[in-house]
C-alpha positions in Angstrom: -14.3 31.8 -22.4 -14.1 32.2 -18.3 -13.0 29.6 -15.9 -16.2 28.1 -15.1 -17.1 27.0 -18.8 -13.7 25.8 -19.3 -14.1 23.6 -16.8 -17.4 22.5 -17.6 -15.6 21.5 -21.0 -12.7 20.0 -19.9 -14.4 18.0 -17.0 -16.1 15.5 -19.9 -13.3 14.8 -21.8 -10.8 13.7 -18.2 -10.3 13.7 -14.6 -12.6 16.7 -13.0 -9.0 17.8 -10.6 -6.9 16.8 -13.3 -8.8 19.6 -15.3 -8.5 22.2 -12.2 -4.8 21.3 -12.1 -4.3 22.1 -15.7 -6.4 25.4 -15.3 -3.7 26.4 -12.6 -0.8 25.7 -14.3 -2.2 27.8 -17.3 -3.3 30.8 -15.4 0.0 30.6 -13.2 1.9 32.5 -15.8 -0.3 34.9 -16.3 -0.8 36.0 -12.3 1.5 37.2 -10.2 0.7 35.7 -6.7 0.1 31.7 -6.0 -2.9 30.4 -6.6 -4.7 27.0 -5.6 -8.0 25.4 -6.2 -9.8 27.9 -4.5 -9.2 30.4 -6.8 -11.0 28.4 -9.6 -14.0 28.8 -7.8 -13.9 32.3 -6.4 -13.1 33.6 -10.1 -15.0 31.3 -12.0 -16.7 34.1 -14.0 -13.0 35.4 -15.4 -12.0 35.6 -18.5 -8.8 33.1 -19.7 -6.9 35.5 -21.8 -6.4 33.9 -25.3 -2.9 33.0 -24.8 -3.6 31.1 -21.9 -6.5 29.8 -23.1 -4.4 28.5 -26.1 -2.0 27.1 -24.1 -4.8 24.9 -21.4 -5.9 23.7 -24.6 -2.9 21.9 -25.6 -2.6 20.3 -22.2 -5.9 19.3 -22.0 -5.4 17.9 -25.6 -3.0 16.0 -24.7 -4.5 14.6 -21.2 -7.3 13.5 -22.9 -4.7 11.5 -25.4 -3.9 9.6 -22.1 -0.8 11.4 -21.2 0.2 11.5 -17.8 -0.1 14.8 -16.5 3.4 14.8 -14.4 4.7 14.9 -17.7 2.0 18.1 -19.4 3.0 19.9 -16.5 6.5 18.8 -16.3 6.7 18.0 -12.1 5.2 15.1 -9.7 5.1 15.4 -5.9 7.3 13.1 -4.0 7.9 12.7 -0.4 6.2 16.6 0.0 8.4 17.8 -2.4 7.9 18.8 -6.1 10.8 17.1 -8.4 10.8 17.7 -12.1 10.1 15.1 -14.6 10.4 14.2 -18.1 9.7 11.4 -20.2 13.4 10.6 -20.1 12.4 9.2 -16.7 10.2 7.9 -14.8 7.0 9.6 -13.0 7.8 9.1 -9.1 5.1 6.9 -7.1 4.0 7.0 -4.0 4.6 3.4 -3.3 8.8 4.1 -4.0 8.3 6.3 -0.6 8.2 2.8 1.4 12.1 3.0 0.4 12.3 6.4 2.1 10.7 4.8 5.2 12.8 1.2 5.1 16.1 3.6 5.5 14.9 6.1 7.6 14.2 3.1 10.4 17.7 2.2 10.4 20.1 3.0 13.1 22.3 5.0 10.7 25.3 6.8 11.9 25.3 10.9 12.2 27.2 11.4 7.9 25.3 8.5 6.7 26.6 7.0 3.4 23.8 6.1 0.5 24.1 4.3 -2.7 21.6 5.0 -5.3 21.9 2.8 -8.5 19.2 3.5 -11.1 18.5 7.0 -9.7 15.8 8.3 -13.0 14.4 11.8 -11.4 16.9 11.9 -8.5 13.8 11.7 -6.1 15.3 9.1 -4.0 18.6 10.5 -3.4 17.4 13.7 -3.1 15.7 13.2 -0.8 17.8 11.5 1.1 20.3 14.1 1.1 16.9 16.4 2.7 16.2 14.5 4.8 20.0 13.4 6.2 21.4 17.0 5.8 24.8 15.6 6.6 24.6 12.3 4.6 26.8 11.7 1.2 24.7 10.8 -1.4 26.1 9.2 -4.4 23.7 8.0 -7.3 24.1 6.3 -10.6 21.9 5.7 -13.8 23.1 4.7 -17.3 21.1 7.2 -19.1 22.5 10.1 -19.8 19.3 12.7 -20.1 18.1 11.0 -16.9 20.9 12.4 -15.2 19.8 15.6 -16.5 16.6 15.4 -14.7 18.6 14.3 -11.3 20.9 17.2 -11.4 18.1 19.8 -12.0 16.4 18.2 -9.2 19.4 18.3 -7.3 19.9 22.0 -8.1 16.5 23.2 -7.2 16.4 21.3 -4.0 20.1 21.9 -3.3 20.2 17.9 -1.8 24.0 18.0 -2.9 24.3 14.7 -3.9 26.8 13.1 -6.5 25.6 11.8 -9.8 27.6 9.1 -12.0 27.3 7.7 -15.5 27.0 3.9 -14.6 25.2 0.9 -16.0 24.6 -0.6 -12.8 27.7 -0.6 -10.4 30.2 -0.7 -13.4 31.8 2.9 -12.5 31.5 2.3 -8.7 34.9 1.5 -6.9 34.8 0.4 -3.7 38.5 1.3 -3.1 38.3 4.8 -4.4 34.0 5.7 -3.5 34.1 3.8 0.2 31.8 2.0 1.9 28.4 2.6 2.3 25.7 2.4 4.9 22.8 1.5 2.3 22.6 0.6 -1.0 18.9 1.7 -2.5 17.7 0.5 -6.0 14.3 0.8 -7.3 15.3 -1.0 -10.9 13.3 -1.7 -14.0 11.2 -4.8 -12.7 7.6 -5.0 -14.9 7.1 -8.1 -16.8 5.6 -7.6 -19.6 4.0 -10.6 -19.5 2.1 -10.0 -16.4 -1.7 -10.9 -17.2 -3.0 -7.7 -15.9 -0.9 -5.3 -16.7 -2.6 -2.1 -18.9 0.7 -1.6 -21.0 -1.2 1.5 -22.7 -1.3 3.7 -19.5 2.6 3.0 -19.4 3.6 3.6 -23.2 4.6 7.2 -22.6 7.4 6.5 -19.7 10.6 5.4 -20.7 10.1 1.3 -21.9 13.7 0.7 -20.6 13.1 2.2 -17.1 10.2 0.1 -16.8 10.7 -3.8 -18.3 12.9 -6.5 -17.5 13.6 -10.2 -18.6 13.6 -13.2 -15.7 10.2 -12.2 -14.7 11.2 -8.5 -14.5 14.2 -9.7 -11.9 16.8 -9.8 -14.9 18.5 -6.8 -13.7 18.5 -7.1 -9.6 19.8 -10.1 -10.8 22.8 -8.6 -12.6 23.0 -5.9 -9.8 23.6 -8.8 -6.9 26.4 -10.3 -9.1 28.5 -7.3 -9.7 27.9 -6.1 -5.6 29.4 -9.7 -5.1 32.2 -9.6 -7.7 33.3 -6.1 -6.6 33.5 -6.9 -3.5 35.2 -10.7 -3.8 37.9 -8.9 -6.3 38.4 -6.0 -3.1 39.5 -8.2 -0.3 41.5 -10.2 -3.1 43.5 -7.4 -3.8 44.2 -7.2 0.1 44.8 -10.3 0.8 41.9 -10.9 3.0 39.8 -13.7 4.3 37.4 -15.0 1.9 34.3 -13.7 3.1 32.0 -11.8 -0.2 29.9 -9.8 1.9 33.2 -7.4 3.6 36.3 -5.6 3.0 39.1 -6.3 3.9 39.1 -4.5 7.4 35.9 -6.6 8.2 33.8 -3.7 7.6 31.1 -4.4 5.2 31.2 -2.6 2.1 27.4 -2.1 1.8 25.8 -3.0 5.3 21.8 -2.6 3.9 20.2 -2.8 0.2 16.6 -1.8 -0.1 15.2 -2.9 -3.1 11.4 -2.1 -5.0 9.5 -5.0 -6.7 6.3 -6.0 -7.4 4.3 -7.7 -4.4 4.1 -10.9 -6.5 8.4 -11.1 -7.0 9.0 -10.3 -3.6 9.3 -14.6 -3.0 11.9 -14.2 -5.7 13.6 -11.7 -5.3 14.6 -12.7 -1.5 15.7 -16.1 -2.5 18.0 -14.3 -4.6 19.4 -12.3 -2.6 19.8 -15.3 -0.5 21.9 -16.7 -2.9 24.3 -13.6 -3.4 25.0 -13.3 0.6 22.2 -11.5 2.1 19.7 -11.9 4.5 15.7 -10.3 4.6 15.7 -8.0 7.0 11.7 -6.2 6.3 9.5 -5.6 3.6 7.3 -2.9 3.6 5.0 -2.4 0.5 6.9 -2.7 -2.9 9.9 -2.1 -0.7 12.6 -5.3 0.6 15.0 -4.1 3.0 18.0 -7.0 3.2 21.4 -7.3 5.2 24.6 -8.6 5.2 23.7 -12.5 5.8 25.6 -13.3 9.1 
């Protein structure tokens, strides 16, 4: 079979560039140079060798199941840069970029501190660490094969950033990590009780990276009480003023949290960050960008 009937094929059963990209990816190991989508056409009359042929099959098999294709081919752009990804985490968005953008207009200093909690794929502290060559990056996530993902990531882009087993901020010390300039979660927050959610086109994704209870809020929730408790049980250890937003020394631990949610819990979400000592600074698509409430 050659390129062009392939395609023909594949093009009824899903997405016509979905098809090409699978065609690509097949081919890819079987040429030496790169090759894009111009290539399809300009050999359209070649033959697929059988083994390649075999193996577009399978992905287009699986496609067609309603698979995503980040995880057939294994990678999903973010930012303009490929990470790897796995269904032990889940596929980056294009929308989780507005947290990129909510940092990047901050008047950070020249090492910049960053606090990822939840990291999945490692796309956000990544790149982060890209994109502030002399930043530290330190990120969390409480599952274990996720952080698997983050460090390969890490590897192939060399963003050097720390990884940590944590559920939440349990293994983060403020006396022993430091402070931090921002603190940047994009947590599980789906209800799945939303009306119009299509729950099939999320079943392959990791279920505990994408729900939460209290209207998907559950674990912000928890996240704002531990940043509070962490920081009141700080500045009791040093004897300072009662204030749960700083340390001891006046400087605030965390000075910005940018956050992800849903259009629809951003009203929530800001009145409970309200609550825990902090103050809206922007939103910007899914992404809240909040400060130490003065």
């Amino acid at each position: 079979m050659n390129i062009d009937a392939w395609l023909g094929e594949a093009k009824k059963q899903i997405d016509a560039l979905d098809a090409e990209i699978i065609a690509l990816v097949g081919l890819s190991d079987i040429l030496s140079s790169e090759i894009d989508r111009s290539f399809l056409c300009a050999h359209a009359e070649m033959e697929i060798p059988q083994r390649s042929l075999q193996k577009i099959n399978q992905m287009l098999e699986r496609r067609a199941a309603g698979e995503p294709l980040a995880y057939i081919i294994g990678e999903r752009e973010f930012f303009g840069r490929m990470f790897r990804v796995n269904e032990s985490v889940l596929i980056p968005r294009v929308d989780t970029e507005a947290l990129i953008y909510l940092v990047q207009d901050l008047d950070l200093p020249g090492r910049p501190r960053f606090l990822e909690i939840g990291t999945g794929s490692g796309c956000i502290a990544v790149t982060l660490a890209l994109e502030y060559p002399q930043a530290e990056v330190l990120a969390t996530d409480i599952s274990k094969k996720a952080l698997e993902v983050a460090e390969l990531n890490d590897v192939i882009h060399e963003g050097r950033i720390d990884l940590v087993e944590s559920d939440l901020l349990e293994n983060i010390d403020p006396e022993m990590d430091g402070n931090f300039d921002v603190l940047i979660a994009n947590l599980p927050y789906v209800n799945p009780d939303w009306e119009w959610l299509d729950l099939a086109a999320l079943q392959y994704e990791p279920q505990n990276a994408l729900f939460a209870e209290e209207g998907g809020l559950a674990l912000y929730h928890r996240l704002l009480q531990q940043l509070q408790e962490k920081i009141a049980a700080h500045n009791l250890m040093h004897h300072a003023e009662q204030d749960s937003t700083k340390l001891c020394h006046g400087v605030p631990w965390i000075k910005y949290l940018v956050f992800e949610a849903d259009p629809c819990q951003h009203d929530d979400l800001v009145s409970l960050a309200e609550a825990y000592g902090w103050q809206l600074d922007i939103i910007e698509g899914y992404g809240l960008r909040f400060k130490v409430k003065q």
